[in-house]
TIVO-2410 file (N, C-alpha, C; in nm, 3 decimals):
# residues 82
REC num residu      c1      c2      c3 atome chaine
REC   1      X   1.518  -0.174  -1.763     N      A
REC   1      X   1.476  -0.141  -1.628    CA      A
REC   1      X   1.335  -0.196  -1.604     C      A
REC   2      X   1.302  -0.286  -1.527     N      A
REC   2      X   1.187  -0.303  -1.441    CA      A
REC   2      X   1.120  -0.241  -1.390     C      A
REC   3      X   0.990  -0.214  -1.399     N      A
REC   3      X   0.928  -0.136  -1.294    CA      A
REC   3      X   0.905  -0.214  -1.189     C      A
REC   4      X   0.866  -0.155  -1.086     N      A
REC   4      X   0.825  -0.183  -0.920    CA      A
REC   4      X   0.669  -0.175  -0.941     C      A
REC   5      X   0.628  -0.304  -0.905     N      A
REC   5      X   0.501  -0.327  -0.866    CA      A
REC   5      X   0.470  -0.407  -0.738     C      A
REC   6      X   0.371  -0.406  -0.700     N      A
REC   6      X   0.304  -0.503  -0.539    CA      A
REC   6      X   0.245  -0.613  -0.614     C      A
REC   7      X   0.284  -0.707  -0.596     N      A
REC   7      X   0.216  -0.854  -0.581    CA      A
REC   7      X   0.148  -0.895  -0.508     C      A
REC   8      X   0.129  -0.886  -0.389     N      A
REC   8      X   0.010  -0.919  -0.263    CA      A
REC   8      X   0.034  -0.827  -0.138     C      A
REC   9      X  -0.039  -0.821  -0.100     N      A
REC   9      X  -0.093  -0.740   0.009    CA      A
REC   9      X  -0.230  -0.789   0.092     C      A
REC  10      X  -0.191  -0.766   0.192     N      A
REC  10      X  -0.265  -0.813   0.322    CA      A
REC  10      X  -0.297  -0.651   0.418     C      A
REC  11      X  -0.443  -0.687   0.449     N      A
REC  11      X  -0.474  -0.577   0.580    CA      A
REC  11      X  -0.395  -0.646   0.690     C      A
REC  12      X  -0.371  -0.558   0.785     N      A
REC  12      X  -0.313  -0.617   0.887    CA      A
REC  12      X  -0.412  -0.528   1.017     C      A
REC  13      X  -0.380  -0.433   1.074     N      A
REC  13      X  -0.464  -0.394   1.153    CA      A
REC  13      X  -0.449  -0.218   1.159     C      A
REC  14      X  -0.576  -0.126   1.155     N      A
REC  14      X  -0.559   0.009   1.190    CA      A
REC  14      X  -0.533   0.047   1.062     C      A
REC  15      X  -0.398   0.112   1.017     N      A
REC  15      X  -0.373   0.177   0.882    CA      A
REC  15      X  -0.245   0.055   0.839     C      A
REC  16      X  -0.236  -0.039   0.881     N      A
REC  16      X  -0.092  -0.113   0.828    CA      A
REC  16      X  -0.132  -0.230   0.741     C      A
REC  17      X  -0.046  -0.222   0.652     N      A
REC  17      X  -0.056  -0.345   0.534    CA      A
REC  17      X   0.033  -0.396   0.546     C      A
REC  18      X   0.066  -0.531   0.500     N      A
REC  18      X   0.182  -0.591   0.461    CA      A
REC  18      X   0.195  -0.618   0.280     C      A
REC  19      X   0.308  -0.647   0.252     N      A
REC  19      X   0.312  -0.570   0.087    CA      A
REC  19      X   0.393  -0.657   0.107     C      A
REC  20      X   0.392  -0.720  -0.071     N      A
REC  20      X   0.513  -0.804  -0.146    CA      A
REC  20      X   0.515  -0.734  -0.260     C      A
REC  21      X   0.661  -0.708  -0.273     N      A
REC  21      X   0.680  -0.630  -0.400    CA      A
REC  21      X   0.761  -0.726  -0.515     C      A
REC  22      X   0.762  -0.677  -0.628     N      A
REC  22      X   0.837  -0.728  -0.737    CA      A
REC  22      X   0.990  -0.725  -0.721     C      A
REC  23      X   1.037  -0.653  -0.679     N      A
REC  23      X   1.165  -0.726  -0.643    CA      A
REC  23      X   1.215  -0.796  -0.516     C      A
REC  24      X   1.120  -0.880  -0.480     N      A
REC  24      X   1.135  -0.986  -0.366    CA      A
REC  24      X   1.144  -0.923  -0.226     C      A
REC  25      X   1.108  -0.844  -0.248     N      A
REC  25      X   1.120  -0.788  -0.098    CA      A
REC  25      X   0.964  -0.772  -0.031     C      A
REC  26      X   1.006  -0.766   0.076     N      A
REC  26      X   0.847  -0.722   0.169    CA      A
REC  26      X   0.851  -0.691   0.304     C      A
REC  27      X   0.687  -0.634   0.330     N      A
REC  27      X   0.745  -0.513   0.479    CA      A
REC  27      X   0.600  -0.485   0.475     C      A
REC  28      X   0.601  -0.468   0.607     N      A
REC  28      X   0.480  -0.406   0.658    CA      A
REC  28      X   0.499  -0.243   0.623     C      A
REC  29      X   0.391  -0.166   0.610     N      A
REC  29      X   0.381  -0.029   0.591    CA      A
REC  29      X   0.245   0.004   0.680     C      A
REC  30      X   0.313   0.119   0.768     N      A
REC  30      X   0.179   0.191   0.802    CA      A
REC  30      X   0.132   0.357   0.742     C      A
REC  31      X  -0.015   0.359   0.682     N      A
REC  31      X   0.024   0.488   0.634    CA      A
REC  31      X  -0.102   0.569   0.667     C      A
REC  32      X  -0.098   0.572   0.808     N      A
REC  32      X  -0.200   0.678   0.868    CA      A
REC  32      X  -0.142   0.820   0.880     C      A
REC  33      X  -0.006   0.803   0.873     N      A
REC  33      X   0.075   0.935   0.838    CA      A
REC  33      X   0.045   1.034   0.724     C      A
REC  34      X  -0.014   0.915   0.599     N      A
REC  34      X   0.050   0.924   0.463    CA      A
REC  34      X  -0.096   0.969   0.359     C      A
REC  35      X  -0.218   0.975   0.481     N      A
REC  35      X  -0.331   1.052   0.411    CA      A
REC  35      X  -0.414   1.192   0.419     C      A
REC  36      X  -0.301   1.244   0.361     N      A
REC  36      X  -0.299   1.383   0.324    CA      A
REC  36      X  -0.372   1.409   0.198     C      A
REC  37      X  -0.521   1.503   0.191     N      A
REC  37      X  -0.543   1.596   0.112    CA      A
REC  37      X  -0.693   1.509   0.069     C      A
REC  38      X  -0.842   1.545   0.014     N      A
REC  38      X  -0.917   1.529   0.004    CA      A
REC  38      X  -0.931   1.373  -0.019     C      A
REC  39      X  -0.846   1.342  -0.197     N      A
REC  39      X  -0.894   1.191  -0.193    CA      A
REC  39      X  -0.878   1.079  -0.061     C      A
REC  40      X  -0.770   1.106  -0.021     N      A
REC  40      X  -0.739   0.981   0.119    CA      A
REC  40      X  -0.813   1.054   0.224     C      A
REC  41      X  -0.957   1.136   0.231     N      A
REC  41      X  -0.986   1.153   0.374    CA      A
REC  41      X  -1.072   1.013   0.416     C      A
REC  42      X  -1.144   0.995   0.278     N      A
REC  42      X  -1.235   0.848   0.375    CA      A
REC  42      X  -1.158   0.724   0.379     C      A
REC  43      X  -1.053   0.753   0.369     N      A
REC  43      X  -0.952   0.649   0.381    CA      A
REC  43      X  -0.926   0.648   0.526     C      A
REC  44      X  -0.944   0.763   0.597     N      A
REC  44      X  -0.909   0.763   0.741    CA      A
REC  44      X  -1.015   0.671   0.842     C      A
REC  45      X  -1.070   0.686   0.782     N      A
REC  45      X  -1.212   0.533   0.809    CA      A
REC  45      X  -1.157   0.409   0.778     C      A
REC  46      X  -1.092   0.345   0.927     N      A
REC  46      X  -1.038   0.184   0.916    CA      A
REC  46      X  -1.127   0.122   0.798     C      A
REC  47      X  -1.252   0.129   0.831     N      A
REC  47      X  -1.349   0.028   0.751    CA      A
REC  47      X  -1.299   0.040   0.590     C      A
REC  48      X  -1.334   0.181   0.574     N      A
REC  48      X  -1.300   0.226   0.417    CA      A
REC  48      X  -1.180   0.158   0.368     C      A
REC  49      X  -1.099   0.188   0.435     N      A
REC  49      X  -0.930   0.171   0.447    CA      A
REC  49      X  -0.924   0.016   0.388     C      A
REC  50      X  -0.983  -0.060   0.469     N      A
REC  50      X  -0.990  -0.232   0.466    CA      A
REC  50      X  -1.025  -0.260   0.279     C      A
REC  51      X  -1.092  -0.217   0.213     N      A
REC  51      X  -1.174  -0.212   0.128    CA      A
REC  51      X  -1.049  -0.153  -0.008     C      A
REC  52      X  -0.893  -0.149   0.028     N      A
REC  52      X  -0.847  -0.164  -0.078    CA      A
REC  52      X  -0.810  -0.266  -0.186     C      A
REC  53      X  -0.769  -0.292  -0.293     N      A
REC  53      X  -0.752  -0.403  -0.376    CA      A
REC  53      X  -0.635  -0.389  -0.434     C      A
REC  54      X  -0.576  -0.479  -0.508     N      A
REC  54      X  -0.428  -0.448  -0.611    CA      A
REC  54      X  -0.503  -0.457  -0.775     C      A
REC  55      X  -0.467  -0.311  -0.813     N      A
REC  55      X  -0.503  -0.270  -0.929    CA      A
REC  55      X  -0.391  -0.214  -1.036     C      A
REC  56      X  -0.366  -0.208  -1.104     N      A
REC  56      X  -0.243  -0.119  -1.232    CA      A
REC  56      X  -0.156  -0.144  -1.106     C      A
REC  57      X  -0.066  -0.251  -1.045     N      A
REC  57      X  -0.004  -0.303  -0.956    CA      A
REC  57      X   0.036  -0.210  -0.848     C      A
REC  58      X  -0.031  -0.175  -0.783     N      A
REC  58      X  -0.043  -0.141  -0.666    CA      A
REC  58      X  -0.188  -0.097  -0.578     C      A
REC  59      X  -0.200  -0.027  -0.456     N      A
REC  59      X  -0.289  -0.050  -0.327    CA      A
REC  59      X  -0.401   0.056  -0.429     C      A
REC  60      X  -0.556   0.039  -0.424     N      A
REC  60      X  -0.672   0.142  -0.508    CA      A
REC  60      X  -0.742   0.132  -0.406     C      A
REC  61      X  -0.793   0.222  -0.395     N      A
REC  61      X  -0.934   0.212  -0.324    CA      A
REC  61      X  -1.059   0.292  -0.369     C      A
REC  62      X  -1.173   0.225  -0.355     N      A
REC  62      X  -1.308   0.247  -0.488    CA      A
REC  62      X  -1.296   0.359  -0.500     C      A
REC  63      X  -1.294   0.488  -0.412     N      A
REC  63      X  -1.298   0.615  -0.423    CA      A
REC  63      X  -1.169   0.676  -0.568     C      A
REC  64      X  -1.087   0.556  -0.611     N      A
REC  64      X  -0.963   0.627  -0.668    CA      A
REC  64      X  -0.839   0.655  -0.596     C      A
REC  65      X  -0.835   0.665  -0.466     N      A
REC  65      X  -0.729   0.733  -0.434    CA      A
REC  65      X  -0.621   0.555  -0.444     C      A
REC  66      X  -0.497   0.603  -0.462     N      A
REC  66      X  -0.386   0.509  -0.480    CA      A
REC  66      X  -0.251   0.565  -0.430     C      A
REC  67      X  -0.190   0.504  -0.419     N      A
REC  67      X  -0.034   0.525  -0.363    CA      A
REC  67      X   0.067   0.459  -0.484     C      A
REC  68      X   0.167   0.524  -0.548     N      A
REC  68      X   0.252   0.494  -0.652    CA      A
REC  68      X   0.375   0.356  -0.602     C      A
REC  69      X   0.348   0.264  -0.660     N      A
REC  69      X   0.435   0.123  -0.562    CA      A
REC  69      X   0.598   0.214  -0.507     C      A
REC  70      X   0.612   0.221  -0.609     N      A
REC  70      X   0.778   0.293  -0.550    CA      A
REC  70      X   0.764   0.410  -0.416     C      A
REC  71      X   0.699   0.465  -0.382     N      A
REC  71      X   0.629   0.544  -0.284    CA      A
REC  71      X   0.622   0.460  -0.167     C      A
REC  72      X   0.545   0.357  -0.172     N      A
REC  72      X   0.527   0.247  -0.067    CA      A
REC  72      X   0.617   0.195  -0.046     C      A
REC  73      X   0.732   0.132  -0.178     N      A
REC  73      X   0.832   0.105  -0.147    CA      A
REC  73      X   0.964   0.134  -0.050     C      A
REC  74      X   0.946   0.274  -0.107     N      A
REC  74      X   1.048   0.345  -0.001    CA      A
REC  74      X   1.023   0.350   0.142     C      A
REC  75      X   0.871   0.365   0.194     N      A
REC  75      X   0.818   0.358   0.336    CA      A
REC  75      X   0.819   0.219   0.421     C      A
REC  76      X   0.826   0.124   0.310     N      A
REC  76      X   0.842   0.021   0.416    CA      A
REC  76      X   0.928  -0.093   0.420     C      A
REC  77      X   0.976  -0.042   0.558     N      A
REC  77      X   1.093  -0.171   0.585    CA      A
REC  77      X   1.082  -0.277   0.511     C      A
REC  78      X   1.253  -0.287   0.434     N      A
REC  78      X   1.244  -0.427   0.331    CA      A
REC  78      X   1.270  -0.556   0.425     C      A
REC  79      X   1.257  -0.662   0.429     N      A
REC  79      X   1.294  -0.792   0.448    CA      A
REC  79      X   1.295  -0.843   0.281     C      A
REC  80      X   1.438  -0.899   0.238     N      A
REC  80      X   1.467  -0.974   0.149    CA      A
REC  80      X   1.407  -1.111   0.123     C      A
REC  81      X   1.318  -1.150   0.042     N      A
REC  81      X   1.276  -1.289   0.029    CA      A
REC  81      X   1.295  -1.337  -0.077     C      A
REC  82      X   1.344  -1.324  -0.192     N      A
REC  82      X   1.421  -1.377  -0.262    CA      A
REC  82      X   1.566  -1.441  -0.269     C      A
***
């Protein structure tokens, strides 16, 4: 079994990324829904927000807070590119 990881990712605008995942798929995700509970509050700050990177393969941001790829996965519409 493979794990699910993000390969690239792009800001796009507000809370939405676009994501390429390891099994060829990809999709925009928005997750202004999806920051619930202390670590993701300065995440609610576009600026902050902008300021994530791909780390242990998926979305980090300096503060620590992260989202589990399979998590993201499930939220955002696949388009097949493989």
């Amino acid at each position: 079994m493979k794990f699910l990881h993000i390969e690239d990712a792009e800001y796009l605008d507000g809370h939405r990324v676009w994501l390429k995942f390891s099994d060829g798929t990809d999709g925009q995700v928005d997750l202004k829904n999806e920051l619930d509970g202390p670590i993701f509050d300065p995440l609610r700050d576009t600026e902050y927000f902008k300021q994530f990177t791909l780390e242990g393969h998926t979305l980090t941001w300096p503060n620590g807070a992260d989202f589990a790829p399979e998590y993201l996965h499930a939220l955002t519409p696949q388009i097949q590119t493989a």
